[in-house]
C-alpha positions in Angstrom: -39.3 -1.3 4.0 -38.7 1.8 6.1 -38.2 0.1 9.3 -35.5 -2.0 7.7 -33.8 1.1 5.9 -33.8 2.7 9.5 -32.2 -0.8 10.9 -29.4 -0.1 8.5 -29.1 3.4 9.3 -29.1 2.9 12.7 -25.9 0.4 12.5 -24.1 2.8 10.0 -24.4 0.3 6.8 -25.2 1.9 3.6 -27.3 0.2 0.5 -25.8 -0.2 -2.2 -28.2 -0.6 -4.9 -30.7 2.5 -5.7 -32.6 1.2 -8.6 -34.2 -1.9 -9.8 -31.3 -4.0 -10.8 -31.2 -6.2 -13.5 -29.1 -9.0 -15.3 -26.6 -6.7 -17.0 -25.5 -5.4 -13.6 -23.4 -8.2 -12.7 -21.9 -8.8 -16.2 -18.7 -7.0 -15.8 -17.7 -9.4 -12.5 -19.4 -12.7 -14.1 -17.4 -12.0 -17.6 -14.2 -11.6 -15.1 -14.2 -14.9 -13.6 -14.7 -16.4 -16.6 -12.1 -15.7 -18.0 -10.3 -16.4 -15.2 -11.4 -20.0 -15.0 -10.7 -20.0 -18.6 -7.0 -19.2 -17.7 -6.3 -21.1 -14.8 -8.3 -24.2 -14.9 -9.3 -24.8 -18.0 -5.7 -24.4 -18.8 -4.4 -27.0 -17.1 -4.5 -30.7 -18.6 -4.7 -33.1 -15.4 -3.8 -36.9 -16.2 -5.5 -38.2 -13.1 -8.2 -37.6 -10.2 -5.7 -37.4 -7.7 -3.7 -33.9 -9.6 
């Protein structure tokens, strides 16, 4: 693990998660594009394959 945080150092990138994540971190972004799905495609009524 400290060889490859030294890899990322070395090439200027930075982590970006400190902690142990867990399923509620990517909530906010998951509930976002559901919703828009919701709006855009689900919204639509398509009468045939090709539309």
């Amino acid at each position: 693990m400290k060889a490859y945080s030294n890899t990322l150092k070395s090439n200027s990138i930075y982590q970006s998660m400190s902690r142990k994540d867990n399923c509620y971190d990517n909530s906010i972004i998951e509930n976002f594009f559901g919703v828009m799905k919701q709006e855009m495609y689900y919204g639509c009524v398509y009468y045939s394959y090709e539309e």
